[in-house]
C-alpha positions as CSV (number, residue, x, y, z in Angstrom):
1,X,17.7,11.3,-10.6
2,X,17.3,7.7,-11.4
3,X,20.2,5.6,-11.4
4,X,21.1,1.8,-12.2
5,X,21.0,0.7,-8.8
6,X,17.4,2.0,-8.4
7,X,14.4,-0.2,-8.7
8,X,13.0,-0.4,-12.0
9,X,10.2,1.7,-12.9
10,X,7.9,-1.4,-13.9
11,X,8.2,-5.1,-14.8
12,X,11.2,-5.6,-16.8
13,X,9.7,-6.6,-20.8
14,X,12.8,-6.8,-22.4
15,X,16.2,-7.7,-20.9
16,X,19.5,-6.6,-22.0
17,X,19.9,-10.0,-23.5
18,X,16.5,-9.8,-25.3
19,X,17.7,-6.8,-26.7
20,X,20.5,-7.7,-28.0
21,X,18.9,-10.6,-29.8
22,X,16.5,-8.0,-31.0
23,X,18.8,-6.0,-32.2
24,X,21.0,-9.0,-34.2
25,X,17.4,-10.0,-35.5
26,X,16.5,-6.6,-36.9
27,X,20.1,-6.4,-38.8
28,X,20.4,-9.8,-40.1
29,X,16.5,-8.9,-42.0
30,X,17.8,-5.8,-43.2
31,X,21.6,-6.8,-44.7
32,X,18.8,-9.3,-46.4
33,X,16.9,-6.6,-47.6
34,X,19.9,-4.2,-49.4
35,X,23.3,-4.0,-49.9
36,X,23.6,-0.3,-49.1
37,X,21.7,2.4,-47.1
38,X,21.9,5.8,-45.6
39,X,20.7,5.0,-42.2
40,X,19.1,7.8,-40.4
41,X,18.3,8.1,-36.8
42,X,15.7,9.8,-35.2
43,X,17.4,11.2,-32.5
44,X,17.1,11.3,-29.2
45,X,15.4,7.9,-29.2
46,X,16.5,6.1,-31.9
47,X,20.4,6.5,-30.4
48,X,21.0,3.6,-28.8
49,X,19.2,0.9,-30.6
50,X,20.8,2.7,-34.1
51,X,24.9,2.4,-32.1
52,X,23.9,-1.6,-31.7
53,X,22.8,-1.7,-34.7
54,X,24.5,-0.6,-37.5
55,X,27.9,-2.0,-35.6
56,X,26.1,-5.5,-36.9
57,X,25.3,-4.4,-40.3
58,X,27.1,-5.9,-43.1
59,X,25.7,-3.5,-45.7
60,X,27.8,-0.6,-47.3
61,X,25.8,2.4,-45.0
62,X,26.0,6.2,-44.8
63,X,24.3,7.7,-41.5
64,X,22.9,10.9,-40.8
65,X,20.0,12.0,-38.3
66,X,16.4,13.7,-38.0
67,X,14.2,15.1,-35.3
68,X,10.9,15.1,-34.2
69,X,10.3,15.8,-30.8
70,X,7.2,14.0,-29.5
71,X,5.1,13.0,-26.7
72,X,5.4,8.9,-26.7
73,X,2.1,7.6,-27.4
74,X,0.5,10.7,-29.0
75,X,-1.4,10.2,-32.1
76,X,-0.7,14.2,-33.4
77,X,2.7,15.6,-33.7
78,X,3.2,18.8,-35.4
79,X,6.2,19.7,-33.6
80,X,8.9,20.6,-36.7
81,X,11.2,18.2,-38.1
82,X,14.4,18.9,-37.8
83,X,16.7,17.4,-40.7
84,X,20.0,19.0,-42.4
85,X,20.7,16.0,-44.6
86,X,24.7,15.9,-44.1
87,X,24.4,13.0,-46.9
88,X,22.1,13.3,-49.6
89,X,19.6,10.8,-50.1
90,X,18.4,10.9,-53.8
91,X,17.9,7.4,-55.5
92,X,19.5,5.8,-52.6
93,X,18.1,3.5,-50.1
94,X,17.1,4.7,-46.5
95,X,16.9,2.9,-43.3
96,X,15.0,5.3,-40.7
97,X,16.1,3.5,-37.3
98,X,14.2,4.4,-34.3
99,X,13.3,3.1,-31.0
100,X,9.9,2.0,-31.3
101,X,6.9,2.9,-33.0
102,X,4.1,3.6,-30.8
103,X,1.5,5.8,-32.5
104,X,3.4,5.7,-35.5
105,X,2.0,9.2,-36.3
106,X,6.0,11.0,-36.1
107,X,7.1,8.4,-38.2
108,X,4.4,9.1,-40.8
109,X,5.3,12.6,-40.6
110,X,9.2,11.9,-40.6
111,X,8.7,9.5,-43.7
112,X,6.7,11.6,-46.0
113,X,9.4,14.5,-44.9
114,X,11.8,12.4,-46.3
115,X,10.0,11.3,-49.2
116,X,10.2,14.8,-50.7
117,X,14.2,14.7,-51.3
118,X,13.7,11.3,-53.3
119,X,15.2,8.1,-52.2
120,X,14.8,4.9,-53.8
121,X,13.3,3.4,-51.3
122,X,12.6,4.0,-47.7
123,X,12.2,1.3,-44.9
124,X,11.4,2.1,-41.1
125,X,13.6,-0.3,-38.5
126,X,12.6,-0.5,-34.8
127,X,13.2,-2.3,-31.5
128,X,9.7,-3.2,-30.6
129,X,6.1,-1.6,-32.0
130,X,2.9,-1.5,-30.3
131,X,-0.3,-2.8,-31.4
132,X,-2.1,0.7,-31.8
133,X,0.1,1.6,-34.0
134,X,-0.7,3.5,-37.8
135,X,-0.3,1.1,-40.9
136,X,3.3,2.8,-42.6
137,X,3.6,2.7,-46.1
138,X,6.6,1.1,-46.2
139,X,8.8,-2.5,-45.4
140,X,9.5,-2.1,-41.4
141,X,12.2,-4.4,-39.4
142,X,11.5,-4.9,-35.8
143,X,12.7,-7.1,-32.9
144,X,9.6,-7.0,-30.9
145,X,5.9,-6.9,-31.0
146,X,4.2,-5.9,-27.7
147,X,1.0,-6.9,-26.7
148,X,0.1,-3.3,-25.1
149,X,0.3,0.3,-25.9
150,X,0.9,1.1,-22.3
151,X,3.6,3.3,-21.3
152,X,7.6,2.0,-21.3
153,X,10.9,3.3,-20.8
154,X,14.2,2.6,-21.0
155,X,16.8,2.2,-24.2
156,X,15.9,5.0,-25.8
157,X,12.5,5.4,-24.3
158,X,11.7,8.2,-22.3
159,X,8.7,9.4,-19.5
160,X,8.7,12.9,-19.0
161,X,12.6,12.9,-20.1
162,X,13.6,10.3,-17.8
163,X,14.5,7.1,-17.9
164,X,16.2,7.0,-21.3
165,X,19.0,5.8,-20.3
166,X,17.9,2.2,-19.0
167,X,19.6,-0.9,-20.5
168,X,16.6,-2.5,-20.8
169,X,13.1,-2.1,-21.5
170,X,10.2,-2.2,-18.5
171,X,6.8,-1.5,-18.5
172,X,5.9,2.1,-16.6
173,X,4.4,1.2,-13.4
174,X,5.2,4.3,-11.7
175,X,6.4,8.1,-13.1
176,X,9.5,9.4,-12.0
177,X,7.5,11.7,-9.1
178,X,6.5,8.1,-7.7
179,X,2.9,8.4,-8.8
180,X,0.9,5.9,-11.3
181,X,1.3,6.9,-14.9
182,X,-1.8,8.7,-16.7
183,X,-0.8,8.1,-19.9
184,X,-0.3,11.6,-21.2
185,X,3.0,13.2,-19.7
């Protein structure tokens, strides 16, 4: 078991106080992009960045929550969505928060799962994105913009459900068995 007094996994990227700028960025764009929103997390990831978050939001906001589990960096997903819709979304404005967007393929599949119960408008807000990513059809918030696709962990990030937990981000240098990452899990 990793704890906080172990050495990080990899070069540190993003420190707690990067985040948290990141995080004040992201919702100072989107109380300028609407007044109201159901925000919906996609959990497990999405968890922490979405609790510093919408504690800075100034908008009027409903949340709720969706899952697609994943393997980070994986172009194809068919894993099933799960989403119960606890608020309905019809004509109304959703924020889908998540960690990152790596692929982007989940959030593809998460958005046009969402587009079939008819919101008004949906827009995607992250942490960070990587360059490999999928063009998404619609406005996207983020803090960060990395300049690799390679593997990271930490707020919300996972390797081979580890990691998550870190309060920052770092770069994957080595897997949680001590060996290098190989970039599928």
């Amino acid at each position: 078991m990793t704890s906080l007094h172990e050495p990080s996994p990899g070069q540190i990227l993003l420190s707690r106080e990067d985040i948290a700028a990141g995080v004040a960025h992201v919702a100072r764009s989107l109380d300028a992009h609407c007044t109201a929103a159901v925000v919906i997390t996609v959990v497990p990831g999405g968890m922490l960045f979405a609790a510093d978050l919408v504690r800075q939001l100034r908008m009027d906001l409903a949340l709720d929550w969706i899952s697609c589990p994943h393997t980070p960096g994986c172009r194809t997903n068919d894993a099933d969505i799960h989403y119960r819709q606890t608020v309905p979304i019809h004509g109304r404005d959703v924020i889908v928060v998540d960690d990152a967007i790596e692929s982007g393929a989940t959030m593809a599949r998460i958005l046009a799962h969402l587009q079939t119960h008819g919101p008004r408008s949906l827009a995607v807000a992250t942490l960070l994105v990587k360059p490999g990513r999928i063009a998404l059809p619609v406005p996207q918030f983020h803090g960060f913009a990395l300049d690799s696709d390679a593997p990271i962990v930490g707020y919300g990030l996972p390797w081979q459900d580890r990691w998550r937990q870190l309060p920052f981000v770092a770069r994957l240098d080595r897997a949680p068995d001590q060996t290098a990452p190989t970039g599928q899990p």
